[in-house]
C-alpha positions in Angstrom: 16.3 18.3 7.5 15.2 19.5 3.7 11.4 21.0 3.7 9.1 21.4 0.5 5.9 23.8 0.5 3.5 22.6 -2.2 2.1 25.4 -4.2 -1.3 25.7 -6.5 -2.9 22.2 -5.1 -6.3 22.4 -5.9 -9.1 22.2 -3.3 -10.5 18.5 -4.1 -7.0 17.2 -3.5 -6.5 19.1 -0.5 -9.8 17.8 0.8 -9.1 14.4 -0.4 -6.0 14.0 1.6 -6.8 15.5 4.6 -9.8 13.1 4.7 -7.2 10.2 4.0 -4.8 11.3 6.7 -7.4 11.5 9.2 -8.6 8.0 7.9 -4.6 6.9 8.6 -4.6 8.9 12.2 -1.7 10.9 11.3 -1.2 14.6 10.0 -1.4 16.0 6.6 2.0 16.4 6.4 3.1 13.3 7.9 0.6 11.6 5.3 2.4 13.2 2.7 5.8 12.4 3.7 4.3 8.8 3.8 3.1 9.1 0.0 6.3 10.9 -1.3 8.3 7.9 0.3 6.1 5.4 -1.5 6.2 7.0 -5.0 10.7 6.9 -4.7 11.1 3.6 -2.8 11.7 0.7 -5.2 10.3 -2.8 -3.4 12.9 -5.2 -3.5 10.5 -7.4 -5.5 7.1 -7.9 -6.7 6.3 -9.9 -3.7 7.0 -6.9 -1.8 4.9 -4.6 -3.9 2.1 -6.8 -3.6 2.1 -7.1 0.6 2.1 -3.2 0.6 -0.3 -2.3 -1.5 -3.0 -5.4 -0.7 -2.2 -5.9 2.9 -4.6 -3.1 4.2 -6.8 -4.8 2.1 -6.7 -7.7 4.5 -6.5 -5.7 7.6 -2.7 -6.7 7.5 -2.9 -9.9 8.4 -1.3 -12.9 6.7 -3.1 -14.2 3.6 -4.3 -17.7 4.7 -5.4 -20.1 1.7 -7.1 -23.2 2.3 -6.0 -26.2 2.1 -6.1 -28.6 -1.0 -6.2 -31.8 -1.6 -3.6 -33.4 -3.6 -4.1 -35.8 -6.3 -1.8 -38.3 -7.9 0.2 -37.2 -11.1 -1.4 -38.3 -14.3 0.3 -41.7 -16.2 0.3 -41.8 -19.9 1.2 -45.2 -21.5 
């Protein structure tokens, strides 16, 4: 399996993802193996794009909208 050593990162971006890889529960490397994945992988569709970036947002669960009323379509004479 291909390897890559990063070179001249500097130390606030170093800190910066070693506090978000602990905030994942995972390694620094596997955390950036997770964002080098991200930044080549093309979602299928926008729909897709939206679920992975937001759904953290909602603790991964579904989003659930309420439910509206429905009214009756307008009539012009």
């Amino acid at each position: 399996m291909p390897s890559l050593s990063v070179r001249k990162l500097d130390e606030d971006t170093f800190r910066q993802l070693r506090v978000q890889a602990a905030k994942h529960g995972v390694s620094m490397e596997e955390e950036v193996r997770r964002i080098i994945k991200r930044a080549v992988t093309t979602p299928e569709n926008l729909g897709d794009l939206a679920v992975r970036l937001f759904s953290a947002a909602y603790n991964g669960d579904e989003l659930r909208l309420p439910q509206r009323e429905t009214h009756a379509p307008a009539t012009f004479k």
